[in-house]
N, C-alpha and C positions, 0 to 999 in steps of 0.2 A: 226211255226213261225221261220225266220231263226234270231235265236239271235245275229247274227255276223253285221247284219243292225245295224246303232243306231236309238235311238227309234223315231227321227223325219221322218227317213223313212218307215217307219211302214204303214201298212193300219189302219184306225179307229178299225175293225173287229178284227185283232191282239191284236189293244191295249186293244179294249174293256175288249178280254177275259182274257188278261194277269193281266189287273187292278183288277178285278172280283175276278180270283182267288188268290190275290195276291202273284204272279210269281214276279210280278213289281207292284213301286208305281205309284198313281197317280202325288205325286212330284216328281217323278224321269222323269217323261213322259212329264210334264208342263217344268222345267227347260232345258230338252232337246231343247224344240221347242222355249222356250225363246232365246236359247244360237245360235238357227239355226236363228231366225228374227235379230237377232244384227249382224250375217256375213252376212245375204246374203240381209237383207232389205234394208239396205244404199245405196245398185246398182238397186234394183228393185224397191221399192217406195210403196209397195203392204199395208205393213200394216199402220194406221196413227196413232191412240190411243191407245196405247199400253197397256194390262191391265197385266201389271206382278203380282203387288200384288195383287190383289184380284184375279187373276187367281191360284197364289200361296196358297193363305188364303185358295178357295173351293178346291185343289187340297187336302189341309192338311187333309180337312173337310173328304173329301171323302176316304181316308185313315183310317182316325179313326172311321170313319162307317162299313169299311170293315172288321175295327179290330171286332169292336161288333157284326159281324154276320148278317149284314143287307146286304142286296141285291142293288146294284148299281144302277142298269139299264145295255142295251147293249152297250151303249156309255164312260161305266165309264171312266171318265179323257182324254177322248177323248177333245182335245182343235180343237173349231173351230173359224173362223173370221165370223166377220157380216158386213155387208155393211150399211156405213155409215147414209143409208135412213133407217135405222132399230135400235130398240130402242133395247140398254141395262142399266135396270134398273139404275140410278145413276153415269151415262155417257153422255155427250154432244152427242146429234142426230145432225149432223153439217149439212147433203146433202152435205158436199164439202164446204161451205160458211161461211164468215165470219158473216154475218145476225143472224147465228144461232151456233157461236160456242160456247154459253154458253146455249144453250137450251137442260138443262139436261134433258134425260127422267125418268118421276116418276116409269114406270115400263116395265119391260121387254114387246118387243113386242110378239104376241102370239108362232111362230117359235122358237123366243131364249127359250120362255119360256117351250116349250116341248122339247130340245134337249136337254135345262139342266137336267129337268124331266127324262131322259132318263142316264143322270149321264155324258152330252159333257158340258165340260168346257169354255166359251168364254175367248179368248186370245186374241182379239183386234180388232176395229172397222177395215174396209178394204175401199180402194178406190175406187170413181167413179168421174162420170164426173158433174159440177155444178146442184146440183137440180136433177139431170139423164136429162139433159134437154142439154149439152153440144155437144151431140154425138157417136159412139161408142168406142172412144177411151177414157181413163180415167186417165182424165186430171180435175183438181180441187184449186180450187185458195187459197184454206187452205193450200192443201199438194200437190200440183204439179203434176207432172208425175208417172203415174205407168208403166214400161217399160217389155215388153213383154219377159220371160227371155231365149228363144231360140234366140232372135236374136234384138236387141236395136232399129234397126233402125225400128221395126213393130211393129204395138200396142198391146196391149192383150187384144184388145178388149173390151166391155161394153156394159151394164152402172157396170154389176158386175164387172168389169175388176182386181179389189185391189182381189176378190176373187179367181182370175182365178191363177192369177200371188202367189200370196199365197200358195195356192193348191200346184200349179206346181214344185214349187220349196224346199216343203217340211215346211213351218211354219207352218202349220197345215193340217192333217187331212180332215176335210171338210169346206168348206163354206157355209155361208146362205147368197143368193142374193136375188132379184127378175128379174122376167120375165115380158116384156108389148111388145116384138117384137123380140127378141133373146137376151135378156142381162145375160142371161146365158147360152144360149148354145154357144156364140160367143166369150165370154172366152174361153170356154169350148174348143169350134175348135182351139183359135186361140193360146192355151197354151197348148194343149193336154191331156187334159182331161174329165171326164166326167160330165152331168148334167141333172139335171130334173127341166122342166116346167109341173107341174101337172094340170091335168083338173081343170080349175076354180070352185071353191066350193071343193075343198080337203082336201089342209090346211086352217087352221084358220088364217086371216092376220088384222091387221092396221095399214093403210095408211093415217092415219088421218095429217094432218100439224098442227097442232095446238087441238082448238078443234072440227072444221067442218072438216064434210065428205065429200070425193071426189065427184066429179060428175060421172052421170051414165058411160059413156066412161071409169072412174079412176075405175069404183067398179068392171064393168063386165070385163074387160082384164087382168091386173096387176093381178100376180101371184108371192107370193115368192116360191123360191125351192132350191135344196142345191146344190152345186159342190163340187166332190172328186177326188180322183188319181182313182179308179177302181168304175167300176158296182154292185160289193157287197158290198163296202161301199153306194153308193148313196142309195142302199135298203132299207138298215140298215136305215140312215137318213128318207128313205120314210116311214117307218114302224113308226119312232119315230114321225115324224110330221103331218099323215094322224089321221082326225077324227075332229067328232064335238066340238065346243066351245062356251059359251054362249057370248063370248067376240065379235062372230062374225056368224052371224045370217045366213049366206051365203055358212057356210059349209056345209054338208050333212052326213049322217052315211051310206055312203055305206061300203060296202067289201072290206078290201084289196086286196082280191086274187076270186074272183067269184067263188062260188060251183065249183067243179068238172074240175076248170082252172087246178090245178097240175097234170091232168091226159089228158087234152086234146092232141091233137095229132098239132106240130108246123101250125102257123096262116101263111095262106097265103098273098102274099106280092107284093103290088104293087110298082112299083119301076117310080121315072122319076127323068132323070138326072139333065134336064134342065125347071125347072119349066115356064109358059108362052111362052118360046120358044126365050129367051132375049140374051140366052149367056150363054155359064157357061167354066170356066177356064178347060180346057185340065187333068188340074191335080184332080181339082173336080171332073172330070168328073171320072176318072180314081177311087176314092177314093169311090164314088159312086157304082161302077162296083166291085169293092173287094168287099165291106160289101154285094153286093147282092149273088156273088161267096159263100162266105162264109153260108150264109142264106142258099141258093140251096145246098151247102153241108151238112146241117146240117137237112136238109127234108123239111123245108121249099118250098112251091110252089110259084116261085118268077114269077112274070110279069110285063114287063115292057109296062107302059100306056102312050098312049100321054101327057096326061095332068093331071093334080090336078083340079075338079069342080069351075067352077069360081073362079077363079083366078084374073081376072080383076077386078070382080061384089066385090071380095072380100076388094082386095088392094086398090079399091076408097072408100070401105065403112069404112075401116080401118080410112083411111085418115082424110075421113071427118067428122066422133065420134071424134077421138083425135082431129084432130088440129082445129076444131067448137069449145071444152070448151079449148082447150088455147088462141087460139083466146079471146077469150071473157076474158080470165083469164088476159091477155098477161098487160094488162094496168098496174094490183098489180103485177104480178109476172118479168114483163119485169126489174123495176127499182132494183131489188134485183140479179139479174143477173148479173154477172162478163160481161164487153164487149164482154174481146174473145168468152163466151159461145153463142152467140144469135142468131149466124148467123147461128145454124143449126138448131135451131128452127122454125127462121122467115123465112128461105126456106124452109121449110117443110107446113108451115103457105102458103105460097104461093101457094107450088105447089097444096096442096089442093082443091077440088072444092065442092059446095053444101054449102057453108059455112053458109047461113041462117038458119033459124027459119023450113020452107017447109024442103029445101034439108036435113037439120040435123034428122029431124021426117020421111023421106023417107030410109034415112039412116039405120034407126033402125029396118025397118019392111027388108030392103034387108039381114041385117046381118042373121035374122030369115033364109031369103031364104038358103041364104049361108051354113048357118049352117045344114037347111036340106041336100042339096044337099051331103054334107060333111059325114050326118050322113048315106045315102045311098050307098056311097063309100065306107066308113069305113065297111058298112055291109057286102059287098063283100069282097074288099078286108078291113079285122081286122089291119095289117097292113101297113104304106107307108113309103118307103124309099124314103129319097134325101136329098140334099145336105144342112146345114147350112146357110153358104153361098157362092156365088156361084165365089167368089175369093179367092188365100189363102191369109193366115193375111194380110194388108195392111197398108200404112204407116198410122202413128199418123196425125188426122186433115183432110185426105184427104175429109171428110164430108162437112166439114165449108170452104174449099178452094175456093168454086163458084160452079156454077151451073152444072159442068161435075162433078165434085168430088161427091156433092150432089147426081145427077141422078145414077153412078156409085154406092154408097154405098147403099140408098135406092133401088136399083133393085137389089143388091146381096142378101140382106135380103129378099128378099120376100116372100119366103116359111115360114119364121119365123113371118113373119108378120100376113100372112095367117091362119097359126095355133093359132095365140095368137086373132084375131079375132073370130075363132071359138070355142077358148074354153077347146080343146081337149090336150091332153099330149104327151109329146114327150121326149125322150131323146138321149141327142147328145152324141156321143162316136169317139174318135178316131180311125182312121184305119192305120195309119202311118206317116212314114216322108218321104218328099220330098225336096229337095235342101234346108233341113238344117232348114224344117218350117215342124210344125203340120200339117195333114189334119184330119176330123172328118167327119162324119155323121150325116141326125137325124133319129131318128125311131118313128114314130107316130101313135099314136092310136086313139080307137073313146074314147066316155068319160068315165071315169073310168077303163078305159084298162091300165092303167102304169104297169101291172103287162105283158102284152104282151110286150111293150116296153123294161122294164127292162132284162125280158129273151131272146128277139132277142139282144137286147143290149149285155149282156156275149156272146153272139154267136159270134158278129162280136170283141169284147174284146179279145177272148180267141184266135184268129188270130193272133193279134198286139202285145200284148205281155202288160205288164203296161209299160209306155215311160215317167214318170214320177215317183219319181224327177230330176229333172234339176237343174245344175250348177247356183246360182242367178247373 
């Protein structure tokens, strides 16, 4: 650990083992990262609910445990943000809205609650965009702007976006977001750091609004997952938040690491730059072509394919699950909506097709196809490179601006969309900078492969260098 760092820029892994053995405390580590969100959060907008003292209070806790010989966990006094759609025990779950900013949550949701388990400290609710329903920029009518801190004039991204810019800048450690189409890997890219969307049924989640459960569309996609400044922190987090829980019925007990994975010889790697054939930016494209250089240097057998298995069959099916139950939802959920947020909803609502009762139930049996198709791919090639998405960061709103903004945004995502339709895991990683903005990656796997993902992930990491933290 180079101790000449102060301790806000530290990896999780560092602090972890510093707090453990107590080198450093865990108040010494929490006050740091307090003293970094009061300079650098007033420019960037990242964090909203600040929890000092009781991040202070378990900080002390965790200390005087250390004194008596007790075992921490790997994250001890590691402070992370949670995104605002995620509950911490006796803190307002706001979504961004005034509707809900005294709806405190009675208990931690199931991610906070294994990360503390693991001995990571929450230091403060983080921003998104109204409801996640705004767009990908993360923008919120409680706390405003969160500004992308490489450069103001571009977003950082969302619906995680308070996580990305957080991260990036050094207030904490890692974040806990969620995934339903890239809201964390698109931080991730768009602030230069890393993330994981794990196979649906990993972690244990609640998504509940109240006390009904989402519909089928909300159960089987949405995925929460963490962002870090490196690939061995996001492990770390994957290790702390994988596994069954009775709180949520949908998890699974597989392996973290499959028999005889730590010895296998590198997976080979399908690569495509430009998913559908729609476009994809010069510099992504570029950004794409490193990570797979790197991959073929490191043994990896990389090839590059035309295409990604229905891709179209995928992204109408995407469309029409989600925007079929908002649709219907749209009547209770529309009036609770800030104005500015709607419009990227209700073109999204638009562009949709199938939207009936028939096309929604046709819908469901296509995903199945998809998902085979997907799982035959992945057989071959274990796993796929490409791009995030397929612009670098772009300005704040360009979603909601009308229908070119719209179409523009929603086809850069697409490979993100694609993946959260099917299930499987993927993790985004930076490869560099370009005219003074992040570029990223994702690396994707079949299901239950995050441990393929994660290890080609350090491979294209150990290239770039870590490029965070950043100036807030």
């Amino acid at each position: 650990m180079d101790t000449t760092e102060p301790l806000w820029a530290r990896t999780a892994a560092e602090l972890g083992r510093a707090v453990a053995c107590g080198d450093i405390g865990a108040a010494e580590v929490v006050d740091s990262h307090l003293e970094r969100i009061a300079a650098t959060n007033p420019a960037v907008g990242a964090v909203t609910q600040l929890l000092a003292d009781r991040a202070r209070d378990r900080a002390r806790d965790l200390d005087r445990r250390r004194a008596a010989g007790e075992d921490l966990g790997p994250l001890a006094g590691v402070p992370f943000t949670v995104k605002e759609n995620l509950a911490i025990g006796g803190v307002p779950t706001t979504h961004g809205i005034a509707r809900f900013k005294d709806f405190t949550a009675p208990a931690d949701a199931p991610p906070v609650a294994r990360l503390r388990a693991a001995g990571a400290i929450p230091i403060g609710h983080s921003n998104m965009p109204d409801l996640a329903l705004g767009g990908v920029h993360s923008r919120s009518e409680l706390f405003g702007d969160t500004r992308n801190p490489w450069d103001r004039t571009r977003t950082p991204g969302g619906t995680s976006g308070g996580d990305g810019a957080a991260v990036a800048t050094g207030m904490a450690p890692l974040g806990l977001g969620n995934d339903s189409g890239g809201s964390v890997r698109i931080p991730a890219s768009f602030c230069g750091v890393t993330a994981l969307k794990p196979t649906a049924g990993r972690f244990a989640a609640d998504h509940r609004l109240g006390e009904d459960d989402p519909t089928l569309a909300s159960q089987l996609i949405p995925v929460d997952g963490p962002l870090a400044r490196t690939v061995g922190d996001l492990r770390l987090a994957y290790e702390a938040l994988a596994g069954p829980d009775p709180r949520d019925p949908r998890t699974a007990p597989v392996p973290l690491y499959p028999p005889g994975s730590a010895a296998a010889p590198p997976a080979k790697v399908a690569v495509v730059t430009d998913p559908g054939g729609l476009g994809v930016h010069p510099h992504v494209r570029d950004a794409v072509r490193t990570a797979a250089d790197r991959l073929a240097d490191a043994g990896h057998e990389v090839v590059e394919v035309p295409d990604v298995p229905l891709l179209e069959e995928a992204l109408e099916t995407y469309a029409t699950l989600v925007m079929t139950e908002f649709a219907l939802a749209w009547p209770h959920i529309g009036p609770i909506v800030p104005a500015g947020s709607r419009a990227y909803i209700e073109m999204s609502m638009d562009r949709a097709t199938g939207g009936d009762l028939g096309g929604y139930l046709r819908a469901t049996a296509v995903r199945l196809t998809v998902q085979r198709a997907w799982a035959r791919f992945l057989d071959t090639y274990p796993l796929l490179l490409g791009p995030v998405f397929t612009e670098p960061p772009i300005e704040p709103g360009l979603e909601s601006s009308g229908p070119e903004g719209h179409r523009r945004v929603t086809e850069a995502m697409r490979l993100c969309a694609a993946v959260s339709l099917v299930g499987v895991p993927a993790v985004a990683v930076p490869t560099g900078v370009r005219d003074g903005l992040p570029l990223g990656v994702q690396l994707i796997g079949g299901a239950w492969r995050e441990d393929l993902c994660l290890a080609a992930a350090e491979t294209v990491e150990a290239g770039t260098g870590r490029l965070t933290p950043v100036g807030g």
